[in-house]
C-alpha positions in Angstrom: 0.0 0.0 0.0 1.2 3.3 -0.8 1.5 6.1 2.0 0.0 9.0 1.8 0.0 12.7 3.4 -3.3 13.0 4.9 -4.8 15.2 7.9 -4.3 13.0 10.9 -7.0 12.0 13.4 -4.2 13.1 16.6 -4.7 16.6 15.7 -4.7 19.5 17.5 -5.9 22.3 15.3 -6.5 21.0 11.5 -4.4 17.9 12.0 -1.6 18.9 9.7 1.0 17.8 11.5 0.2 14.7 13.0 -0.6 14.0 9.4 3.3 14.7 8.7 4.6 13.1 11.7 2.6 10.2 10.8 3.7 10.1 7.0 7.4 10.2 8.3 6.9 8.0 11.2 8.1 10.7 13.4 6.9 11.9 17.0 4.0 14.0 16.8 5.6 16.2 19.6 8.9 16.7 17.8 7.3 17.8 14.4 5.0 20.3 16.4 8.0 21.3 18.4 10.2 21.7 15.3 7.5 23.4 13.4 6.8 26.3 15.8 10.6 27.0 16.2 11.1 27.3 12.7 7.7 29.6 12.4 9.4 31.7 15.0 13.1 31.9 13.6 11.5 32.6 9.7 8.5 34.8 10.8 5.1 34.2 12.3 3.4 35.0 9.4 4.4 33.0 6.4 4.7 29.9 9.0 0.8 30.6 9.6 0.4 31.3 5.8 1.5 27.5 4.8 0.1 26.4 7.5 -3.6 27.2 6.9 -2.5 26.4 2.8 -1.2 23.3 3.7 -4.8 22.5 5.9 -6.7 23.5 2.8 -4.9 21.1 0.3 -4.6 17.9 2.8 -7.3 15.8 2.3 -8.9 14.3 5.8 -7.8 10.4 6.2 
């Protein structure tokens, strides 16, 4: 079977990146973690921008 990038069910906002932590096999934690360091470090707004793109084009599982 072929794995896919969907929203996740452990979500908590949009389940965008449990969807990526589960696609990678990675620790949900970690890739929220990760995530909102690197929003921080690059600027709020264009982490927020793919984001809420990224929850728009990720189809639900």
């Amino acid at each position: 079977m072929q794995k896919r990038l969907v929203k996740s069910k452990n979500r908590v906002f949009t389940g965008v990146l449990g969807g990526v932590s589960e696609y990678f096999d990675w620790e949900p934690t970690l890739v929220r973690i990760i995530y909102t360091i690197a929003t921080f470090l690059t600027g709020i707004v264009g982490g927020c921008v793919v984001y809420v793109i990224a929850s728009m084009i990720m189809p639900a599982d």
